[in-house]
C-alpha positions in Angstrom: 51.9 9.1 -25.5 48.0 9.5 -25.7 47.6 6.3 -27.2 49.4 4.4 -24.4 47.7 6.2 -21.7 44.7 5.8 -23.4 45.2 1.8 -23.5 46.6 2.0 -20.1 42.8 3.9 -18.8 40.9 1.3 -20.4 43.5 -1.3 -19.0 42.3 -0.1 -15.3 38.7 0.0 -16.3 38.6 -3.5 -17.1 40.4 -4.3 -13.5 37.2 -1.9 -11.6 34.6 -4.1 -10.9 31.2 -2.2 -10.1 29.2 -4.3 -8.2 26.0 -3.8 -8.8 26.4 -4.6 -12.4 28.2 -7.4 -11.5 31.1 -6.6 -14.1 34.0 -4.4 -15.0 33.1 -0.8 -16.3 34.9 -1.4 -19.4 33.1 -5.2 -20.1 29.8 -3.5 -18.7 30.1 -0.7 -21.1 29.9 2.0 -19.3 31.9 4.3 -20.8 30.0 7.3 -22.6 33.3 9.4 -23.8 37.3 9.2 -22.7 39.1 11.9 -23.7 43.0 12.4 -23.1 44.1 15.7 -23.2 48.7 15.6 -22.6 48.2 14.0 -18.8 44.6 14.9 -18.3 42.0 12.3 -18.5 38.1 13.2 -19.0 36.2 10.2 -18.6 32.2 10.1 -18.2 30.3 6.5 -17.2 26.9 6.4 -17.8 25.3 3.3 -15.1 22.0 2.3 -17.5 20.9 2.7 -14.1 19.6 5.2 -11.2 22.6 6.1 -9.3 22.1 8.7 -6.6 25.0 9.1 -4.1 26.6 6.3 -5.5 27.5 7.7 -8.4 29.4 10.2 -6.7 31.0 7.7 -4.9 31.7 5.6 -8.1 33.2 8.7 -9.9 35.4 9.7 -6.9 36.8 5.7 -6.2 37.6 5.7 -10.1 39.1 9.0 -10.6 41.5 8.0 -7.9 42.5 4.8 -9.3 42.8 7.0 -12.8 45.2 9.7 -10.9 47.7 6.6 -9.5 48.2 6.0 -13.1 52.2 6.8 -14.5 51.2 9.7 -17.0 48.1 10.9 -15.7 48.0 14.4 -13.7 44.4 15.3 -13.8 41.6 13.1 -13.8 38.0 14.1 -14.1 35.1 11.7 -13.8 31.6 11.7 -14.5 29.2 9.0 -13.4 25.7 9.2 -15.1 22.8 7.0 -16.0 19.9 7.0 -18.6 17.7 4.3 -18.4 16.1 1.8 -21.5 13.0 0.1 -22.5 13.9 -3.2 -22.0 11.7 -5.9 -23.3 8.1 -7.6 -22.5 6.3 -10.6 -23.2 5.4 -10.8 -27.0 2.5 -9.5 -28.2 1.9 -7.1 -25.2 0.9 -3.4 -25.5 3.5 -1.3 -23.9 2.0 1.6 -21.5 2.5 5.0 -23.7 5.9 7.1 -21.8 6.7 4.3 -19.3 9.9 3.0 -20.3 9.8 -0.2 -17.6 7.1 -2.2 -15.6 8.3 -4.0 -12.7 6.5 -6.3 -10.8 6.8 -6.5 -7.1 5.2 -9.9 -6.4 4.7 -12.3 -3.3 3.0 -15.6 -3.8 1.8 -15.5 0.3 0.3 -12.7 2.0 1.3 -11.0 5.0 5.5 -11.3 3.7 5.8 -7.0 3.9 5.4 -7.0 -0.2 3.3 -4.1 -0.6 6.1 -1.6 1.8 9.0 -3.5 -0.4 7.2 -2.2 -3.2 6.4 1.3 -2.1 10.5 1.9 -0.6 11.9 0.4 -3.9 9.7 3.0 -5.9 11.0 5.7 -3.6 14.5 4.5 -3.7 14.6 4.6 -7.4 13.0 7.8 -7.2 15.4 9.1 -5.0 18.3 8.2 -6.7 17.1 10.5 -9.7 15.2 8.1 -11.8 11.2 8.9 -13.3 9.1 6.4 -10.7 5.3 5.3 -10.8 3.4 3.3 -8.2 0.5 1.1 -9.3 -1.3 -0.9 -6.3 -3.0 -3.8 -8.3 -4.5 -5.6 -5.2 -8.3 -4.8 -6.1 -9.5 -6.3 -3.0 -6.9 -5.0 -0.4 -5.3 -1.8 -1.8 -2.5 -0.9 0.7 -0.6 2.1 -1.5 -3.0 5.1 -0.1 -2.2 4.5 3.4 1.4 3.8 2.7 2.0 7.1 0.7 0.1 8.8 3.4 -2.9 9.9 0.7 -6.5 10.0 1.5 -7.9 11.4 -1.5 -9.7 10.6 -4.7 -7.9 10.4 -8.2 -9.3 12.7 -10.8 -10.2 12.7 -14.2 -7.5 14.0 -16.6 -9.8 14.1 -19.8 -12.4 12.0 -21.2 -12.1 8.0 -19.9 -8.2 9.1 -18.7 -7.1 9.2 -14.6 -4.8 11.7 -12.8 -2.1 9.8 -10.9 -2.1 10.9 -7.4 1.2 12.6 -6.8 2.9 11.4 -3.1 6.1 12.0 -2.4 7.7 12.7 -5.9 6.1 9.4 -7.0 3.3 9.0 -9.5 0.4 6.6 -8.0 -2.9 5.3 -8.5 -4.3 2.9 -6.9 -8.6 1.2 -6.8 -8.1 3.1 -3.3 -8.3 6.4 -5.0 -12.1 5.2 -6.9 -14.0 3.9 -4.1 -14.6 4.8 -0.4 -12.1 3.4 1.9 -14.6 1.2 3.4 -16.0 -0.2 1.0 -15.0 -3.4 0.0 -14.0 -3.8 -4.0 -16.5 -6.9 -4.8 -15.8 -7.9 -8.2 -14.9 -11.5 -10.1 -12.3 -12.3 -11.4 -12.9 -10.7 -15.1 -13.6 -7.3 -13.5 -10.4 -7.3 -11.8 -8.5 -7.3 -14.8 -10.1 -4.8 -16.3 -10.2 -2.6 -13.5 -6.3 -3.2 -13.4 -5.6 -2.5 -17.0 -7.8 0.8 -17.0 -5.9 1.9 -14.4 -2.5 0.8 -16.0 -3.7 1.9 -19.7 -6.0 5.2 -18.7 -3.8 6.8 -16.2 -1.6 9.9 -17.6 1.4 9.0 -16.3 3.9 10.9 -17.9 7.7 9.5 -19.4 8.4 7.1 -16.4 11.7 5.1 -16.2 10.2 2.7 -14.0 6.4 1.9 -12.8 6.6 -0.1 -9.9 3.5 -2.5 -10.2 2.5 -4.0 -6.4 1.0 -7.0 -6.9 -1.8 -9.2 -5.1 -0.4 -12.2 -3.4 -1.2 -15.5 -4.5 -0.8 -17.6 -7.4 -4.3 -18.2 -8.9 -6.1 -17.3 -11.8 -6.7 -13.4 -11.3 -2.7 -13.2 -10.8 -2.1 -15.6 -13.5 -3.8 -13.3 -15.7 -2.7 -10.3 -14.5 0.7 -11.4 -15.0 -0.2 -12.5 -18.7 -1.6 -9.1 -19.8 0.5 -6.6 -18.0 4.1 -5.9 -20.0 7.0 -6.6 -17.1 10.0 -6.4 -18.1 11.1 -8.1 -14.7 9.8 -9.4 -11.6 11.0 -9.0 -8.2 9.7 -12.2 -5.8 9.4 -11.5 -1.8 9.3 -13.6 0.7 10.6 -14.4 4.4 12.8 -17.1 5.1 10.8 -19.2 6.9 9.9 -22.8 4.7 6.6 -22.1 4.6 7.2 -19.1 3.1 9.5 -20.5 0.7 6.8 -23.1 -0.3 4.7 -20.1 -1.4 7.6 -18.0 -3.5 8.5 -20.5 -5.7 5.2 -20.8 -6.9 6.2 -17.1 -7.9 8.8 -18.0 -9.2 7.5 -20.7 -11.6 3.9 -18.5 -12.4 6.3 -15.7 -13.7 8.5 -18.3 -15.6 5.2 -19.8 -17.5 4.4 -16.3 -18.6 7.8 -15.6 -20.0 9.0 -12.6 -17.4 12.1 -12.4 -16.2 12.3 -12.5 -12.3 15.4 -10.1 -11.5 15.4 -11.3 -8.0 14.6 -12.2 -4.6 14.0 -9.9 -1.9 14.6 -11.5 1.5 12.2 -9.8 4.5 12.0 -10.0 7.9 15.8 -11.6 8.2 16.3 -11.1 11.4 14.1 -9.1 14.3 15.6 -6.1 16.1 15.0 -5.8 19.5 13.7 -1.8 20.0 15.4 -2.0 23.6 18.8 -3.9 23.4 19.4 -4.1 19.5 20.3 -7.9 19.5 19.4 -9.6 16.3 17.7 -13.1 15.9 16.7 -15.0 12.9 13.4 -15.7 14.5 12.1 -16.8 10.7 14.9 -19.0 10.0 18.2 -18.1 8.4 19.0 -18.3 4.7 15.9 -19.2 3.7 16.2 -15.9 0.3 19.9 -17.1 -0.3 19.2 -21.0 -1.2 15.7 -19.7 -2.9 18.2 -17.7 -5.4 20.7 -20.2 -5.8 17.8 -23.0 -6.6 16.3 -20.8 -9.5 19.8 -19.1 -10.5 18.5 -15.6 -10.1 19.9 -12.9 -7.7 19.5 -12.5 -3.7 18.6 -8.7 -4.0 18.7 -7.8 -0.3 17.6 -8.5 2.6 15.6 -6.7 5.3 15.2 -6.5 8.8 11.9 -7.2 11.1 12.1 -3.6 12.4 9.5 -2.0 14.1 10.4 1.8 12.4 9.2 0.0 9.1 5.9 -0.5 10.3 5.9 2.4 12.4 7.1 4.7 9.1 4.5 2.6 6.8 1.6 3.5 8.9 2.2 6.9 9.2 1.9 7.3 5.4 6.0 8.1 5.3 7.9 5.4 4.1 11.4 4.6 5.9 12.9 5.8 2.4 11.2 9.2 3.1 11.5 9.0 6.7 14.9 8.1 7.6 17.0 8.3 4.1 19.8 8.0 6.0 19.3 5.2 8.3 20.8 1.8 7.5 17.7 0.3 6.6 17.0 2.8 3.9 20.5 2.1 2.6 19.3 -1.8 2.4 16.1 -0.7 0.4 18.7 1.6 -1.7 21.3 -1.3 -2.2 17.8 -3.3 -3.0 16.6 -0.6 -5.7 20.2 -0.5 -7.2 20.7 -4.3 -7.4 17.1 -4.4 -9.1 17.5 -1.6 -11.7 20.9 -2.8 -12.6 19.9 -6.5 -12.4 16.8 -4.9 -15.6 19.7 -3.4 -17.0 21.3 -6.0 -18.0 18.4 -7.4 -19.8 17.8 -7.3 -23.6 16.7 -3.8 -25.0 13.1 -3.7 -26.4 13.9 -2.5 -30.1 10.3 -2.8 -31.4 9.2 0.8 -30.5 12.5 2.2 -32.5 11.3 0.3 -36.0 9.4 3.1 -37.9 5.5 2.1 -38.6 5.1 0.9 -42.5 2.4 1.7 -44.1 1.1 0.2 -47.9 -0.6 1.8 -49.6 -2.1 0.4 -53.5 -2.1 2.9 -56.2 
């Protein structure tokens, strides 16, 4: 009888699709353990990655479909996650505890990339996962105000940083080394360096994910940013205006030349919300992130609204994430942070750091 209802369970859980993964539990394999026990079924999931809520809401949805089953009286289910190094560009030094770099990139300015980045970092941090924040725009570091933090970083030993804690997140940022009004006037060699001392010489901890905010632009400084930094993915945002467009496929292609993986586009400013009525208009164009994704094959991630509560909560220093985590706009930066981490999921595992260093030695 086990056997049967055993074949039957795994029967259902190749009919669930989970959509974040984009496949059925049993093809995606998610399954950690499936015991059968007479009619009781223990089954646990683990994600691969940061589920929150949804989780419970996964686990709940399948147990149900588990408990319809002929043979089945009890079902208990488990949905988890544990997140993997996936891999880099070749060559590349990974940061020591930090499991995953993603790049949060816009080839135009002035496209909402830097509060993208900052509500995806919460989002993941929120739905349980190990989150940094690095702000790598030298010239116009926007992370400080955004997490609400006017201080400055400290040393954590000899030629190593303190990340500045701000709301559960791990963050550093040029912001935290000079005054706030002083303007960062270096060339372009010193900006990489500044950028990897702060990526290399901070003491971040074990991270899951560091969120890595990006200058906008294509040129040479991001160029080379993007060719020494280790990304395991890129996500691209943009509005869907043309002009816009223009600019984010010259993401697209800079990350492509360099070998990273772009996991997605983020659509912002879709529509603008009026404060008084609530009517919606595509003021930007419609379907501008949609067609983007279909030309290069990669994934629509989400899409946001022009809302004045996202500037409002950015200035403030309390990110809508923080502010309102239960408002439908945080839900579109959680769907966003879900569709992202699953979207890395689904990438090849880095095995390099699992081979043991061998060392000859002559007699």
């Amino acid at each position: 009888m086990s056997d049967s209802l055993k074949q039957a369970v795994e029967a259902e859980l190749g009919r669930f699709h989970e959509a974040y993964l984009g496949n059925d539990l049993k093809s995606a394999r998610t399954v950690r353990s499936l015991t059968i026990d007479g009619a009781r079924v223990t089954l646990e999931l683990d994600l691969g990655f940061p589920c929150g809520r949804y989780g419970q809401e996964l686990a709940e949805r399948v147990r149900e479909k588990l408990q319809a089953l002929d043979g089945v009286e009890q079902a208990d289910v488990t949905v988890g996650f544990s997140v993997a190094a996936r891999a880099v560009q070749q060559s590349l030094k990974r940061v020591d505890g930090v499991a995953n770099i993603i790049a949060v990139a816009s080839a135009k300015g002035g496209v909402g990339k830097s509060t993208v980045a900052a509500n995806l970092a919460l989002a993941l941090k929120a739905d349980g996962a190990k989150v940094g924040l690095l702000d790598a725009d030298i010239y116009g570091p926007s992370q400080p105000r955004l997490m609400g933090m006017d201080v400055k970083a400290k040393a954590a030993g000899e030629n190593t940083l303190l990340p500045v804690e701000a709301h559960g997140l791990q963050t550093m940022s040029i912001g935290y080394l000079i005054d706030k009004e002083s303007p960062a006037i270096l060339r372009g060699p010193m900006v990489t360096s500044a950028l990897q001392q702060m990526l290399f010489q901070s003491a971040w901890g074990e991270l899951d994910y560091l969120v890595i905010d990006l200058p906008p632009g294509t040129g040479d400084i991001q160029l080379t940013l993007a060719q020494k930094i280790p990304v395991s993915g890129a996500v691209v945002v943009t509005t869907p205006q043309d002009l816009s467009l223009i600019d984010a496929r010259k993401g697209i292609e800079m990350f492509k030349k360099v070998n990273v993986p772009v996991l997605g586009i983020v659509e912002n400013m879709s529509t603008h919300v009026c404060s008084k009525c609530g009517h919606q208009e595509a003021i930007f164009g419609a379907h501008g992130g949609q067609t983007l994704a279909d030309e290069y094959d990669v994934d629509l991630l989400g899409e946001l609204p022009l809302d004045i509560s996202i500037r409002e909560y950015a200035d403030a220093g309390t990110p809508t994430v923080v502010a309102e985590p239960e408002s439908l706009i945080a839900a579109a930066y959680f769907d966003i942070a879900r569709h992202t981490s699953a979207r890395l999921a689904r990438q090849k595992k880095d095995y390099a750091s699992k081979f043991p260093n061998i060392k000859v030695e002559s007699n």
